[in-house]
C-alpha positions as CSV (number, residue, x, y, z in Angstrom):
1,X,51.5,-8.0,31.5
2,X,51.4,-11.0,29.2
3,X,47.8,-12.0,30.3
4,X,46.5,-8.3,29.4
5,X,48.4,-8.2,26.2
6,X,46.1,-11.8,25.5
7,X,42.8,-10.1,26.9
8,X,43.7,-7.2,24.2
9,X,44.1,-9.1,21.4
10,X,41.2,-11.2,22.2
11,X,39.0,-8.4,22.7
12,X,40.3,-6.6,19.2
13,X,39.8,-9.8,17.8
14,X,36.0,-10.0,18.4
15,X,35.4,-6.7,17.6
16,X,36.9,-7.0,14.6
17,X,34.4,-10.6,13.7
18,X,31.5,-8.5,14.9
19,X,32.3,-5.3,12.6
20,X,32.9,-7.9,9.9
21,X,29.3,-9.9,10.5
22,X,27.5,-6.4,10.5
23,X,29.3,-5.5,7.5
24,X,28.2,-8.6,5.6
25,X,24.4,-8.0,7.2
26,X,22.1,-7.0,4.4
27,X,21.1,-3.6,3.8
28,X,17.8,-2.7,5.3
29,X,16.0,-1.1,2.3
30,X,13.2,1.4,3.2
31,X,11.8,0.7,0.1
32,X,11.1,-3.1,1.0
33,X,10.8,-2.2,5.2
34,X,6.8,-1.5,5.7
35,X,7.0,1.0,8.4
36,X,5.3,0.1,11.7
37,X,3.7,2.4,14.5
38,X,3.8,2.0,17.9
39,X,0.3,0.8,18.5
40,X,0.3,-1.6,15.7
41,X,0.2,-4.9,17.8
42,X,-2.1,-3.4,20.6
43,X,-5.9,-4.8,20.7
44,X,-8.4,-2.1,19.4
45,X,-9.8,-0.1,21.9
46,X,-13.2,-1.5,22.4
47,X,-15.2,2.4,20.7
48,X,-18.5,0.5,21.4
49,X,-18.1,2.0,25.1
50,X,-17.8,5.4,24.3
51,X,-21.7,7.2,25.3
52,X,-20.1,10.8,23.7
53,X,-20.4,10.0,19.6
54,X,-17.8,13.1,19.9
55,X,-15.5,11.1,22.0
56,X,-15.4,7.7,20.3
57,X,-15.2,9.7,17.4
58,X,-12.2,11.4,18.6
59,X,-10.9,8.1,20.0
60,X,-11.3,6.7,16.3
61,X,-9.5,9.1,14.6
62,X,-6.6,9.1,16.9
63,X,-6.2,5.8,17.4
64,X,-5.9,5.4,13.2
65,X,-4.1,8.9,12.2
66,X,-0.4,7.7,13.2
67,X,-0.8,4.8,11.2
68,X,-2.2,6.6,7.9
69,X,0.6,9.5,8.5
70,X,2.7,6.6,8.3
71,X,2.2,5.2,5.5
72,X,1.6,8.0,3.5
73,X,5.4,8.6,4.7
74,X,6.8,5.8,3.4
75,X,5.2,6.5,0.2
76,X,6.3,9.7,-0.2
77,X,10.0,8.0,0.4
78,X,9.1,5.4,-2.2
79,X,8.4,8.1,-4.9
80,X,11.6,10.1,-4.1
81,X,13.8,6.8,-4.7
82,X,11.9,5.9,-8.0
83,X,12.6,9.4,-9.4
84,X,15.9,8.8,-8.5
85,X,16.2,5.8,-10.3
86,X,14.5,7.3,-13.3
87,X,17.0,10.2,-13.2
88,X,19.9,7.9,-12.9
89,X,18.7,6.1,-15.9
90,X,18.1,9.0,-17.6
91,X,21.8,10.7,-17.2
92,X,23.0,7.2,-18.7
93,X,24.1,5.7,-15.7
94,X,23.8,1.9,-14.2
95,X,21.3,1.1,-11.6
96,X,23.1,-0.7,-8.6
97,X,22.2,-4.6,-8.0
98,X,20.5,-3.0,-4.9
99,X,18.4,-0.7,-6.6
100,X,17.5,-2.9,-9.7
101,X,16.1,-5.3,-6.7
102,X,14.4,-2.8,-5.0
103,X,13.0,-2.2,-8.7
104,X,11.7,-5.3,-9.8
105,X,10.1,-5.9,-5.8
106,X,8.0,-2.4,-6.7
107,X,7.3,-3.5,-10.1
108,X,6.0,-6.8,-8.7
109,X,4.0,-5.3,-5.8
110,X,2.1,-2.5,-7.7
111,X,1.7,-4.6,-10.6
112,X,3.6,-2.4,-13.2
113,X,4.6,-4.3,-16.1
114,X,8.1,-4.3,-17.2
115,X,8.6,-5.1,-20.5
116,X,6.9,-1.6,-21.9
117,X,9.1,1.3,-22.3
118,X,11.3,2.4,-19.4
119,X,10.1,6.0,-19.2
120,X,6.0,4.6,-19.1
121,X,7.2,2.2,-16.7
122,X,8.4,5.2,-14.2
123,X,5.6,6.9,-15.2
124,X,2.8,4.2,-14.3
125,X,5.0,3.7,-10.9
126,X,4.4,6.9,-10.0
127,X,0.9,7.0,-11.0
128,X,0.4,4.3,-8.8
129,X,2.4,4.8,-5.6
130,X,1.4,8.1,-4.0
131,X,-0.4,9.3,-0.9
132,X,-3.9,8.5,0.1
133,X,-5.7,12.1,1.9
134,X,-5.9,11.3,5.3
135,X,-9.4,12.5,5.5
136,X,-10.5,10.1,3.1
137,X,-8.6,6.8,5.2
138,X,-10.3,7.8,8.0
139,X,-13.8,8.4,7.0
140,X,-14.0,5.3,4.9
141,X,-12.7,3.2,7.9
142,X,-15.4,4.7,9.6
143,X,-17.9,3.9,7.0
144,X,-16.4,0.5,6.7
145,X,-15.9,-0.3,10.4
146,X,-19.2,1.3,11.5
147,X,-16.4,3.4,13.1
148,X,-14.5,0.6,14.9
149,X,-17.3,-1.7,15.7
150,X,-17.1,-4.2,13.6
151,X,-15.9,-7.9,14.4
152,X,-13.5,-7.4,11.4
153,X,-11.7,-4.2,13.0
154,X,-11.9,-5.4,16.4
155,X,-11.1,-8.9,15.6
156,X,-8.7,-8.7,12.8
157,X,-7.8,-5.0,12.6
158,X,-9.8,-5.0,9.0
159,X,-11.4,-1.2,9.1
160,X,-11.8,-1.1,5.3
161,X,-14.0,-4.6,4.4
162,X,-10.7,-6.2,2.5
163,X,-11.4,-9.4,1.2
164,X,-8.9,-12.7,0.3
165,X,-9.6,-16.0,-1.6
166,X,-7.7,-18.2,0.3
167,X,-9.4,-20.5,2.7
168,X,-8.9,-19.9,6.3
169,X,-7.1,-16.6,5.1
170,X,-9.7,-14.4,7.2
171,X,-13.7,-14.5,8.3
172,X,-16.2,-16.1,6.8
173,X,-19.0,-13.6,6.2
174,X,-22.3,-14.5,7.6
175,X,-24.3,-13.1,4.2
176,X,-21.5,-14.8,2.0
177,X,-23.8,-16.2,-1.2
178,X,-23.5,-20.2,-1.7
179,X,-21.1,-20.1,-4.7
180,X,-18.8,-17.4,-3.2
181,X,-15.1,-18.6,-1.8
182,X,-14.1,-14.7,-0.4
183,X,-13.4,-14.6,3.4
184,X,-12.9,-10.8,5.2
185,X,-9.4,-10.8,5.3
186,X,-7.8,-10.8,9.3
187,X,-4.6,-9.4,9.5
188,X,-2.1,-9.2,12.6
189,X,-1.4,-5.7,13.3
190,X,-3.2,-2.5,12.5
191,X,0.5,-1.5,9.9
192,X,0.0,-4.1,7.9
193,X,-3.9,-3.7,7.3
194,X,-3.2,0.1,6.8
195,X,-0.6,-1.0,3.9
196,X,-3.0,-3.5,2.4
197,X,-6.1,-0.9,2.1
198,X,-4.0,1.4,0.8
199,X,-1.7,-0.5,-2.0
200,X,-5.3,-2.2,-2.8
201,X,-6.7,1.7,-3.5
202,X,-2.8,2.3,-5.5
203,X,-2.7,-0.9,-8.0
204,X,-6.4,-2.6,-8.4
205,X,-7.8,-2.0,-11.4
206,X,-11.3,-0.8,-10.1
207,X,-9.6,2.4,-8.9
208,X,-8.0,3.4,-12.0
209,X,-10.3,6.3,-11.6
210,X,-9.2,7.5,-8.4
211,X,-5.6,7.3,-9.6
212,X,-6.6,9.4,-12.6
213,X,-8.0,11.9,-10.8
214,X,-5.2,12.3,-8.0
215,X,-2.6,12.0,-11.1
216,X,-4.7,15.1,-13.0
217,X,-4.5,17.2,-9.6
218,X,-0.5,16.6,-9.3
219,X,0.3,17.0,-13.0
220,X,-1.8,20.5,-12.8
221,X,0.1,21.3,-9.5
222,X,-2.9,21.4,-7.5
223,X,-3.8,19.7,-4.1
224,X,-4.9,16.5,-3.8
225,X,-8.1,16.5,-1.7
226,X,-10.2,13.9,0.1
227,X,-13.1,14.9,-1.5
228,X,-11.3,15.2,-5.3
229,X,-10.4,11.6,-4.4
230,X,-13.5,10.7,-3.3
231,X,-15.3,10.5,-6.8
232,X,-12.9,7.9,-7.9
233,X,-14.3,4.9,-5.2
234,X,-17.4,4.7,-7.1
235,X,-16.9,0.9,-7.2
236,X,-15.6,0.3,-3.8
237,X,-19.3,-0.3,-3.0
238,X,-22.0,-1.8,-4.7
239,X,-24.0,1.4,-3.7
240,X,-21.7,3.3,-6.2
241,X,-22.7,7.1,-6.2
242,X,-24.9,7.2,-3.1
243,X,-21.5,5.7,-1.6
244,X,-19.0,8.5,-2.7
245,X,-21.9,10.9,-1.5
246,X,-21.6,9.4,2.3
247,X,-18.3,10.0,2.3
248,X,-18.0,13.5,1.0
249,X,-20.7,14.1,3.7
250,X,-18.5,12.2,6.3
251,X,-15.5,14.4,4.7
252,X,-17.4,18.0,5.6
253,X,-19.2,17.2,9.1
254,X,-15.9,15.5,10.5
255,X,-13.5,17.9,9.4
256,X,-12.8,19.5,12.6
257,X,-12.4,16.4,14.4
258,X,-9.9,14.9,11.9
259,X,-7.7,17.8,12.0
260,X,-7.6,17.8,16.3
């Protein structure tokens, strides 16, 4: 009887150190936590072997939707919390320590200056962090890709041509001029590429248009299209117009097979 009554306490005892330990673990923030799909870590199929151009196609689109539903998920999250914060400011209340550190990390990753007025610092946030159309993602990694092909995507899981400018950070390309210092950049899973391409289309400067007109289609309550969106990636390419054209066109002829 005595030796249960030890085995009890013991037991009650290590409970109560393992309720305290996961008690003191740090709040997982889904602000901070870039989600992950399932295939994320998985090689990319090899869409070079597909004979049907319908099937690879279809393999394409599949294989990339999860991971763009995804993130557009997690920004939609995102912009409920900011608004919450905005509205908590608003009513005169305190931010928690949590939520002024999810804050600044937002501030910091969408490049929102925070020494300007509170209210245009919510407003630029939201400007900035919102959904990318599906449609668009997919036929620009297409474009991109050569729709999967591409030793960047099959390599490095780099659909979209994203560069970095530290060396040994990705590929060296092959036309790279003399003086230039840009690699492709190689990432290792598809999640994290998808998040790159799209905060890359949500804070650089060079799509300030894009986020204008996506902003002017929300503020006017209307919906925010691939092909409205479209006309904003004028300098994603050095082909400019004739570029936004291709995709439009990629937009109308694939439309079928992106909504499958």
């Amino acid at each position: 009887m005595h030796k249960a009554k030890i085995i009890l306490v013991t037991m009650l005892v290590v409970i109560a150190v393992v309720l305290v330990i996961i008690f003191m673990l740090p709040k997982k923030s889904i602000v901070t936590s870039i989600p992950s799909v399932e295939n994320a870590y998985e090689p990319v199929p090899k869409f070079s072997e597909y004979k049907q151009v319908k099937e690879k196609k279809k393999a394409f689109f599949n294989y990339l939707a999860p991971a763009v539903k995804a993130q557009n998920d997690y920004i939609k999250l995102i912009r409920q919390e900011i608004l919450g914060y905005q509205a908590k400011e608003a009513s005169g209340e305190r931010l928690s320590d949590y939520q002024i550190e999810e804050l600044k990390w937002l501030t910091k990753e969408y490049r929102v200056e925070t020494n300007q007025d509170k209210s245009d610092m919510y407003q630029e946030l939201l400007r900035k962090i919102d959904i990318i159309p599906s449609e668009l993602v997919l036929v620009q990694a297409a474009n991109e890709s050569a729709w999967g092909t591409s030793r960047f995507a099959q390599k490095g899981y780099n659909f979209f041509g994203l560069w970095c400018f530290k060396k040994g950070c990705g590929f060296v390309p092959s036309r790279r001029n003399e003086d230039a210092s840009h690699e492709v950049a190689k990432f290792t899973d598809l999640s994290s590429a998808m998040y790159s391409y799209m905060r890359n289309l949500n804070r650089h400067p060079a799509y300030s248009d894009m986020r204008a007109i996506r902003y002017q289609l929300r503020s006017n309550q209307k919906p925010i299209t691939a092909n409205a969106m479209a006309g904003g990636l004028l300098k994603y390419s050095e082909r400019g117009e004739d570029y936004v054209k291709e995709l439009r066109q990629m937009i109308r002829i694939n439309k079928e097979l992106i909504a499958l």
